[in-house]
N, C-alpha and C positions, 0 to 999 in steps of 0.2 A: 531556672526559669519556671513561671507559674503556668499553668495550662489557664483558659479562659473557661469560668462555669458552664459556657455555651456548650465547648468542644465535646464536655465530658458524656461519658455514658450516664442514664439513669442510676448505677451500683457507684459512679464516683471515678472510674475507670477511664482512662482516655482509648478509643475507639479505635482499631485498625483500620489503618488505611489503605491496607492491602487492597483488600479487591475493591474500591474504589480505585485505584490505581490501574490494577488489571483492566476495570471494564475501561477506565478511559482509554488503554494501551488499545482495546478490544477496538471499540468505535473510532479509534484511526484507525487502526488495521480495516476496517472495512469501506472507511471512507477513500482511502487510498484505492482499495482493489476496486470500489465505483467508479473512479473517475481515470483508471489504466480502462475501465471494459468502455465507457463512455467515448475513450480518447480514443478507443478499437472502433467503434460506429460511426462514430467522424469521419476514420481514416475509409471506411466502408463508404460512407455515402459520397466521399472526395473520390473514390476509386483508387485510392493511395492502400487498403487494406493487402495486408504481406508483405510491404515495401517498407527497407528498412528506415525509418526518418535521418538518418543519420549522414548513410552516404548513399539512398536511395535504389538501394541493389536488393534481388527478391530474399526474402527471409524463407529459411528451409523449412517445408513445410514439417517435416519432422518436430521443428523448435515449435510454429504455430500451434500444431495437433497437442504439445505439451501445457501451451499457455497460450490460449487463441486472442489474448490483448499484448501480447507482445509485441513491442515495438523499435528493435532493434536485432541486428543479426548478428550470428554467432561471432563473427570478425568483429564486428564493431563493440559489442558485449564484452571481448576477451582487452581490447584496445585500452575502454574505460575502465576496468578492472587492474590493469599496468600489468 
């Protein structure tokens, strides 16, 4: 298969794709950890914050103190996990 003139490097080389790759892996990774702290301020402003969404029982604060957008507890965590 031929590569397209466009793709190639200036030396004729075709270009890695690696850390393109990487950075797009990168900006999900942080678009995700935006929108678990987002989905934590929510539950903060609903007065739902440390309750678990799942079966609505407090989440230990131990687990909060480790991940403070967390939003399930340890029982329920280990439940979906199988």
């Amino acid at each position: 298969m031929k590569t397209a003139n466009y793709l190639l490097a200036p030396d004729g080389t075709a270009p890695d794709c690696a850390p393109a790759i990487q950075h797009s892996h990168g900006v999900h990774a942080r678009a995700h950890t935006l929108a678990r702290i987002e989905a934590a301020l929510a539950r903060m402003d609903a007065g739902r914050y440390g309750m678990c969404v799942a079966c609505e029982q407090r989440i230990d604060l131990q687990r909060l103190e480790a991940d403070p957008a967390e939003a399930v507890c340890s029982d329920c965590c280990e439940t979906a996990e199988g």
